[in-house]
VOGU-3710 file (C-alpha; in Angstrom, 3 decimals, decimal comma):
1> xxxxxxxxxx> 15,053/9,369/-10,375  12,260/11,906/-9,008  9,827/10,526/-6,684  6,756/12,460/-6,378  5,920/13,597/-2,369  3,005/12,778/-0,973  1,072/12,853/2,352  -0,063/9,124/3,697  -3,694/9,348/3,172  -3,390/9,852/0,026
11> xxxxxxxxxx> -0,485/7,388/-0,479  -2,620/4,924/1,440  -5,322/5,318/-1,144  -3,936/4,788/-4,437  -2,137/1,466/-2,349  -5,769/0,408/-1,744  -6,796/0,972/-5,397  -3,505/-0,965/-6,959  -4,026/-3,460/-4,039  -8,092/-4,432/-5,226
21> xxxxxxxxxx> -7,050/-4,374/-8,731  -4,602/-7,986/-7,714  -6,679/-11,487/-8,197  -8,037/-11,381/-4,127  -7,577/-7,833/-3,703  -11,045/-7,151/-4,032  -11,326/-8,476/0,061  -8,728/-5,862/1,147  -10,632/-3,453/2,921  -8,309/-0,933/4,108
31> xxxxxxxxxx> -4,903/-0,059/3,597  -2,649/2,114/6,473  0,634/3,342/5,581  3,493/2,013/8,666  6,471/4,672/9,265  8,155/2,743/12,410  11,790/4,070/11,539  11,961/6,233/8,741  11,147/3,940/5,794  7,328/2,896/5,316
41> xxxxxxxxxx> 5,079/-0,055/4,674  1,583/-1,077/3,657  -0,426/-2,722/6,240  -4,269/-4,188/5,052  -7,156/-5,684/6,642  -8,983/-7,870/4,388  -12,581/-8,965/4,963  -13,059/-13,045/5,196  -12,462/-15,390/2,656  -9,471/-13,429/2,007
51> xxxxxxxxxx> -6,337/-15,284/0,527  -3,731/-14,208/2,032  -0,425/-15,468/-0,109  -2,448/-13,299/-3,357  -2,998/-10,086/-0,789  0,956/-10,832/0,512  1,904/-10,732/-3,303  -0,580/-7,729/-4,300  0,649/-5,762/-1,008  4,712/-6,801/-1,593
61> xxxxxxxxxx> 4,402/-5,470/-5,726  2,273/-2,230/-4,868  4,572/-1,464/-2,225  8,063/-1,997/-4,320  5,816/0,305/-7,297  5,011/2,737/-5,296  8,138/3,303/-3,469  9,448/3,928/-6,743  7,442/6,714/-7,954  6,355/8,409/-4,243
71> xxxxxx> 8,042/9,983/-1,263  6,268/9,983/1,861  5,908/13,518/2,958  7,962/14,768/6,825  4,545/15,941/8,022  2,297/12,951/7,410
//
């Protein structure tokens, strides 16, 4: 399957977008894209009153979505 490659900021973007859309997503406040060893991640802050099982489940199914459909680019 082709995965579309694209640069972190804009990777961490449409995360944050899919990430507010969840029930509780609308307290994520920013989203950074993690690259310790090779493979990446979604990291969030979320403002208070977050709950954070909903922004666990919101980050977990944005991140399994959109390592299906992006690449993170070499020169992020």
């Amino acid at each position: 399957m082709f995965r579309t490659m694209i640069c972190a900021k804009d990777l961490e973007l449409i995360a944050l977008r899919e990430i507010q859309s969840f029930p509780g997503g609308e307290h994520v406040a920013l989203v950074e894209v993690d690259r310790p060893h090779g493979d990446w991640s979604l990291a969030v802050i979320a403002r208070d009153g977050a709950d954070f099982e909903q922004i666990r489940s919101a980050v977990e199914t944005t991140t399994r979505r959109l390592k299906q459909k992006y690449s993170l680019r070499a020169d992020w």
